[in-house]
C-alpha positions as YAML, in Angstrom:
chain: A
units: angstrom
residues:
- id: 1
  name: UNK
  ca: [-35.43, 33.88, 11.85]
- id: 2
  name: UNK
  ca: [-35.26, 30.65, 14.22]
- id: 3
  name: UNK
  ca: [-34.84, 28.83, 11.08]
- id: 4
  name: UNK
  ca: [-31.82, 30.56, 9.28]
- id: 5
  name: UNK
  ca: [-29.97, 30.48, 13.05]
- id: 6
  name: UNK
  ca: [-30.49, 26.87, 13.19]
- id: 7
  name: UNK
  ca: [-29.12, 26.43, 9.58]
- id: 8
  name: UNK
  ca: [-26.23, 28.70, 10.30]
- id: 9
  name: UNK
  ca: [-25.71, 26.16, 13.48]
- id: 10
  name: UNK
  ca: [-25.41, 23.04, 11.24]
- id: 11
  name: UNK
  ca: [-23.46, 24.32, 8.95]
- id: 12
  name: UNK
  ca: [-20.84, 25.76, 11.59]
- id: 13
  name: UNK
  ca: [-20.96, 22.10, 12.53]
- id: 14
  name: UNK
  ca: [-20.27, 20.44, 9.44]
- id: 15
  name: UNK
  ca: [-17.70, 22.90, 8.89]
- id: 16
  name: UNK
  ca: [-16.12, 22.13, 12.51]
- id: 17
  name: UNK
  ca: [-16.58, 18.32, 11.63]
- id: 18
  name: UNK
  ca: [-14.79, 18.73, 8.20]
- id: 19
  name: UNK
  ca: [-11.97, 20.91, 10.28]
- id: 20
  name: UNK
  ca: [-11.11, 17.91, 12.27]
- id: 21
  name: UNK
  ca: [-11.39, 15.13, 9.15]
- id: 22
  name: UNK
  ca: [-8.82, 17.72, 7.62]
- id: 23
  name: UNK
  ca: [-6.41, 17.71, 10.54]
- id: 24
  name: UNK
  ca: [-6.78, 13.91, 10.53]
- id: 25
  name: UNK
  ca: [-5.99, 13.24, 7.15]
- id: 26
  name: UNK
  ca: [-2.59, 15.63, 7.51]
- id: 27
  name: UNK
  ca: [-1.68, 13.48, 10.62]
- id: 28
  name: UNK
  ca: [-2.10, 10.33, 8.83]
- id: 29
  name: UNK
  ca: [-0.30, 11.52, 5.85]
- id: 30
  name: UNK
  ca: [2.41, 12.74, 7.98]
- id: 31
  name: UNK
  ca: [2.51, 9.12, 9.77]
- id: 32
  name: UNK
  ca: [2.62, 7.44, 6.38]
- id: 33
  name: UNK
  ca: [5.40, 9.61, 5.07]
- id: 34
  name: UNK
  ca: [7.23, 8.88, 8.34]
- id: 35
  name: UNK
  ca: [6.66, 5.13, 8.30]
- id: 36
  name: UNK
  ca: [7.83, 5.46, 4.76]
- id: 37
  name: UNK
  ca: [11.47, 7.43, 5.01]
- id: 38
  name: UNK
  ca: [12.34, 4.60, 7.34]
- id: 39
  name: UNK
  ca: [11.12, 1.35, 5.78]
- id: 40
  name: UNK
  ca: [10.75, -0.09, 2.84]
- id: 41
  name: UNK
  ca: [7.42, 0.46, 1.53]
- id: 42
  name: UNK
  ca: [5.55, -0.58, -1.20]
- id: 43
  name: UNK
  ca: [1.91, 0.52, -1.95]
- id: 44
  name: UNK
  ca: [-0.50, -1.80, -4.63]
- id: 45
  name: UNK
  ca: [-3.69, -1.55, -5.91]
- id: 46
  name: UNK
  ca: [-6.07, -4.03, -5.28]
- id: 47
  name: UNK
  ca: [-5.69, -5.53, -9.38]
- id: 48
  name: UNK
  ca: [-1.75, -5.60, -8.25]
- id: 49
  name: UNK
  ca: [-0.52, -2.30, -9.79]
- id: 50
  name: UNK
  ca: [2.66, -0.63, -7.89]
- id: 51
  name: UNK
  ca: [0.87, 2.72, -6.70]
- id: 52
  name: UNK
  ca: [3.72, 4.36, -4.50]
- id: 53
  name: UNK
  ca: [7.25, 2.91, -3.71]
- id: 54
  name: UNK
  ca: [9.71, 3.99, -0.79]
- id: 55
  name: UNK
  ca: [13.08, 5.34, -1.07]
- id: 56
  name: UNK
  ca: [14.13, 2.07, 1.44]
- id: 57
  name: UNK
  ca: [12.52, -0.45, -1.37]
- id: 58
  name: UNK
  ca: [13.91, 1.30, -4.49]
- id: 59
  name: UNK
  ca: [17.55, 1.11, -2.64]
- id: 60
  name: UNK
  ca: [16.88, -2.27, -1.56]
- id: 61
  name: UNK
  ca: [16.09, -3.58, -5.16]
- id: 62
  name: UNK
  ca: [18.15, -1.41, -7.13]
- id: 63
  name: UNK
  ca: [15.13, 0.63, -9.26]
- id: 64
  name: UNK
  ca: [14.09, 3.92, -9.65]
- id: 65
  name: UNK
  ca: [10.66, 5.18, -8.94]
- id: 66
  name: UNK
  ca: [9.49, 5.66, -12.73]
- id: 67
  name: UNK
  ca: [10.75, 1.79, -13.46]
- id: 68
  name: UNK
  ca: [7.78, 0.48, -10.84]
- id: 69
  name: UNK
  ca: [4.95, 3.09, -10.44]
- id: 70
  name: UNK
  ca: [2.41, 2.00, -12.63]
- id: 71
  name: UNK
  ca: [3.40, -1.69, -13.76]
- id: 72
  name: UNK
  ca: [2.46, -4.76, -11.82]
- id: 73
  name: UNK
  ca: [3.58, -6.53, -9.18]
- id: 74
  name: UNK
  ca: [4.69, -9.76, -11.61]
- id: 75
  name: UNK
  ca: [7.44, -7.60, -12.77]
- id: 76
  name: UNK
  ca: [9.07, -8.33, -9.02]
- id: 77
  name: UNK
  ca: [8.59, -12.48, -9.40]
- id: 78
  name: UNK
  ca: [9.95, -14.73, -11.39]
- id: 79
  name: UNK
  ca: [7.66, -15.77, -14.19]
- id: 80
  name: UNK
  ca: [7.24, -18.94, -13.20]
- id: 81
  name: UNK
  ca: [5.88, -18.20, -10.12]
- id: 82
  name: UNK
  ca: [3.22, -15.21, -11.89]
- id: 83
  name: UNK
  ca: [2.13, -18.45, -13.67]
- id: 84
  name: UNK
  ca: [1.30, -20.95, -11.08]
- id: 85
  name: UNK
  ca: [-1.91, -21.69, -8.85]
- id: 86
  name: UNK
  ca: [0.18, -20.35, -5.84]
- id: 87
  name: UNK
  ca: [0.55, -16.80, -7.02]
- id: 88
  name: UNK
  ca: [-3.15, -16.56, -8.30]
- id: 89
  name: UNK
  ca: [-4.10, -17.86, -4.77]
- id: 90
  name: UNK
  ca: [-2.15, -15.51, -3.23]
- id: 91
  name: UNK
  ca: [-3.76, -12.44, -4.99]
- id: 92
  name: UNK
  ca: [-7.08, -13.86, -4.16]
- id: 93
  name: UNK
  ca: [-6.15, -13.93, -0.64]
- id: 94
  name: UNK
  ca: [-5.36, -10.38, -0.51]
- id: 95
  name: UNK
  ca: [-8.49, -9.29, -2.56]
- id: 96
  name: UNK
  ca: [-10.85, -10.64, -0.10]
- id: 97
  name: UNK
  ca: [-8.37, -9.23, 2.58]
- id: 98
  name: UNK
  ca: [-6.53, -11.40, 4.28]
- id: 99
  name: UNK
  ca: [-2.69, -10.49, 5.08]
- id: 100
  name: UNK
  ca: [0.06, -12.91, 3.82]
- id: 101
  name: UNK
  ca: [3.28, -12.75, 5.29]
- id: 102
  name: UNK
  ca: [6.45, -14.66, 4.25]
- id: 103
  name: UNK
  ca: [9.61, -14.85, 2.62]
- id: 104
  name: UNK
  ca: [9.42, -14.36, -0.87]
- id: 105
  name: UNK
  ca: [11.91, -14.42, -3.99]
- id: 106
  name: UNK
  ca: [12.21, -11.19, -5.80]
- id: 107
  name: UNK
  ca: [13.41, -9.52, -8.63]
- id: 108
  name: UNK
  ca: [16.12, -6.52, -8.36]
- id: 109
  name: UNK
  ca: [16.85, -4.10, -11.72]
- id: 110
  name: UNK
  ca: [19.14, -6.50, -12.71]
- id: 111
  name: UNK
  ca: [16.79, -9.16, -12.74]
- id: 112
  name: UNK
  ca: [18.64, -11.32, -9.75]
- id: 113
  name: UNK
  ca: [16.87, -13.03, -7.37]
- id: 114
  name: UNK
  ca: [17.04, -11.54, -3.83]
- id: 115
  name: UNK
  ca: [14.67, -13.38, -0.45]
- id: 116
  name: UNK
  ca: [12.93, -10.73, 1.04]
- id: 117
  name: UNK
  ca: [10.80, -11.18, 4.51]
- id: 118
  name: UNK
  ca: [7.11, -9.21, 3.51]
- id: 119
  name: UNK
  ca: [4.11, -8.53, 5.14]
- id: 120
  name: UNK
  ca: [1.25, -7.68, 2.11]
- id: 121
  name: UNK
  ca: [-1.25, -5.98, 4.35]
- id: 122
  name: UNK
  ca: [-4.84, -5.38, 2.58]
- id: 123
  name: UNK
  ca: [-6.08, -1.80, 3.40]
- id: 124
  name: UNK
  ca: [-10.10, -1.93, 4.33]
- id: 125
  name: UNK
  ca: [-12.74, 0.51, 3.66]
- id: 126
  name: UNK
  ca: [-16.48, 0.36, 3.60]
- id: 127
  name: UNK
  ca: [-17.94, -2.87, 4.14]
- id: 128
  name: UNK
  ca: [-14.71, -4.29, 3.94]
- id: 129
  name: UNK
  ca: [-13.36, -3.72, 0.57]
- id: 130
  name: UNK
  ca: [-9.73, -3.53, 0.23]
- id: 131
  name: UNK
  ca: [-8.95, -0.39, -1.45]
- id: 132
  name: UNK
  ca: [-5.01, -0.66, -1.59]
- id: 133
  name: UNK
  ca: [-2.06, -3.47, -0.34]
- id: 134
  name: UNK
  ca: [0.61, -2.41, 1.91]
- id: 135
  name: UNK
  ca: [3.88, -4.09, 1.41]
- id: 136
  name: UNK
  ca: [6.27, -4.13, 4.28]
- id: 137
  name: UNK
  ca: [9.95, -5.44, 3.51]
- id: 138
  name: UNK
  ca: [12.71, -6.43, 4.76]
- id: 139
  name: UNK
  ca: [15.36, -8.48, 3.86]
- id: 140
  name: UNK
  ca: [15.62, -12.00, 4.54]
- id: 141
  name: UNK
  ca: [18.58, -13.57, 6.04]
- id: 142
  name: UNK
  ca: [20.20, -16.19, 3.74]
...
């Protein structure tokens, strides 16, 4: 009987443990969605695809949702600049993690250029792998 009490004692535990992980993930998910109604937000995948997009960045740039989610980020640059050294540099910067900030030219709906201020912030997990880009923006001043 010892036995099947200590059993039922780990697994109250791992169920306690997965209580809190649950609790977490809601809080963090509530922070994101926060952090999101208020800025403008854009979430990539490591290869570059558009994963989620704010409210704030679809109003800043004049899309919709559906015209972004799923495509890459080249269709916000000017194909020039998808085609040069300095682009392919940057993605390999963010790959390997590290953060790039800057002022960089992007494409609205209409295809005009509009200088935005960004801060492409590589997302960790284990052992260091980035496992999704955060794009903060804001407008830059002319």
């Amino acid at each position: 009987m010892a036995f099947f009490g200590k059993k039922k004692q780990a697994l109250q535990a791992a169920l306690d443990k997965l209580e809190v992980a649950e609790k977490r993930i809601i809080e963090l998910e509530a922070d994101f969605e926060a952090i999101k109604e208020s800025s403008a937000i854009l979430v990539l995948t490591p290869d570059g695809l558009i994963d989620r997009v704010s409210d704030a960045f679809l109003a800043l740039l004049g899309y919709k949702a559906e015209e972004l989610t799923g495509k890459h980020h080249r269709v916000l640059c000017e194909k020039a600049y998808t085609c040069s050294e300095e682009y392919i540099v940057f993605w390999r910067s963010l790959v390997i993690g590290v953060a790039q900030n800057g002022r960089f030219l992007n494409l609205d709906a209409s295809g005009q250029g509009v200088w935005l201020n960004a801060r492409y912030l590589p997302v960790r997990i284990n052992k260091g792998m980035v496992r999704r880009i955060i794009v903060v923006v804001e407008p830059a001043e002319s």
